[in-house]
C-alpha positions as a printed NumPy array, in Angstrom:
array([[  4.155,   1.132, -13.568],
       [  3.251,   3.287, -10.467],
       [  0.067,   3.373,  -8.397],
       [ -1.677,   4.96 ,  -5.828],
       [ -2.913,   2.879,  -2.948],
       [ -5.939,   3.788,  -0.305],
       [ -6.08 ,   1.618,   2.065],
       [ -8.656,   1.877,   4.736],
       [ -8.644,   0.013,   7.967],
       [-10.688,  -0.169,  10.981],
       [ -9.329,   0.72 ,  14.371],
       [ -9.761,  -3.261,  15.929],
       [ -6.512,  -3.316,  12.995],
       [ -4.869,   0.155,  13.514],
       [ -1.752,  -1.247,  15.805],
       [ -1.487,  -4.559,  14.009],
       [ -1.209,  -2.244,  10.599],
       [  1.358,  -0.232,  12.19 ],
       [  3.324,  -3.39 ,  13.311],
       [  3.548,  -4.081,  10.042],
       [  4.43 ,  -0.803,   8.391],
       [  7.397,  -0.553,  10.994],
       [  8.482,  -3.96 ,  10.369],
       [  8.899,  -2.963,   6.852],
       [  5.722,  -5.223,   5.555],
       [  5.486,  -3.3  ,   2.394],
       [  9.118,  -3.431,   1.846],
       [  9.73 ,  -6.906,   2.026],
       [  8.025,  -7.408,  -1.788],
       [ 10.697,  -8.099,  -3.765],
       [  9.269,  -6.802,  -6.989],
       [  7.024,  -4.282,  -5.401],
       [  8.7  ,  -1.346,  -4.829],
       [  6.96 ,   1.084,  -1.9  ],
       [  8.441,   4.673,  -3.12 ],
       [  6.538,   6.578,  -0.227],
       [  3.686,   5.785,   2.754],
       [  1.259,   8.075,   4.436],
       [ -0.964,   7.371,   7.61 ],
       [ -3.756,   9.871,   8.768],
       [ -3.435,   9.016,  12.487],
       [ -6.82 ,   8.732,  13.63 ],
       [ -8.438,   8.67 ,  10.765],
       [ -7.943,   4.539,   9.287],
       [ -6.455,   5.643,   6.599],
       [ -3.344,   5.403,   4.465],
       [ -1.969,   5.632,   1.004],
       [  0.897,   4.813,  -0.716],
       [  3.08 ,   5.482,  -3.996],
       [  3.595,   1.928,  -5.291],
       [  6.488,   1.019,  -8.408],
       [  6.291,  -2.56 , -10.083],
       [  6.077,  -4.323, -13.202],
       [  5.105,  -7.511, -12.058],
       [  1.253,  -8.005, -11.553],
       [  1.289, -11.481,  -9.551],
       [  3.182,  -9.657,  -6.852],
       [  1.121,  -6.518,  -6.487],
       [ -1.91 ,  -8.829,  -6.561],
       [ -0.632, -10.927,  -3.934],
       [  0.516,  -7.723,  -1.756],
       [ -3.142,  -6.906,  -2.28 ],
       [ -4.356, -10.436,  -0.696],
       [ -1.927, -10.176,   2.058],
       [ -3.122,  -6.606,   3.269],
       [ -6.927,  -7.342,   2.509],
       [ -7.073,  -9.058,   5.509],
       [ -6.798,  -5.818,   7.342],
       [ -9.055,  -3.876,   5.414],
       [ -9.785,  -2.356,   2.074],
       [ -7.532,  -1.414,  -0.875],
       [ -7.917,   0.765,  -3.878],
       [ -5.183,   0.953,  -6.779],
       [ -5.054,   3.388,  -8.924],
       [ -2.456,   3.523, -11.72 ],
       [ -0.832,   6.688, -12.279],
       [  2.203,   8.546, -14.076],
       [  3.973,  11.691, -13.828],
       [  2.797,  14.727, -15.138],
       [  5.491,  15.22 , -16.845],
       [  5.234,  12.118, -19.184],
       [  2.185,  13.358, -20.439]])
């Protein structure tokens, strides 16, 4: 299943999310597949298009990135499956 992820962050966290996004934090999940990431410089914000089947790991990407701020999943699916 996909999802979209906002993530809001405040700017004491802005480089340390960064770091992280660089580093390849969101690709390092196994199961959790990060199809594609967006930052609005400036603004705290970022989203992402998220592919996995396996809850335990999204929830526990969820726990590791709450520390930085706030998350909101969405699931979604193509338009084209409807």
């Amino acid at each position: 299943m996909k999802f979209h992820v906002k993530f809001t962050y405040g700017s004491e966290n802005r480089e340390k999310v960064l770091q992280l996004l660089h580093q390849g934090a969101l690709k390092s999940e196994a199961t959790v597949k990060a199809e594609r990431i967006w930052i609005a410089i400036g603004a705290g914000v970022g989203f992402a298009i998220l592919e996995t089947n396996d809850e335990k790991a999204l929830y526990q990407l969820g726990v590791t990135w709450s520390d930085f701020g706030e998350l909101e999943f969405t699931p979604i699916i193509e338009s084209k499956n409807i």
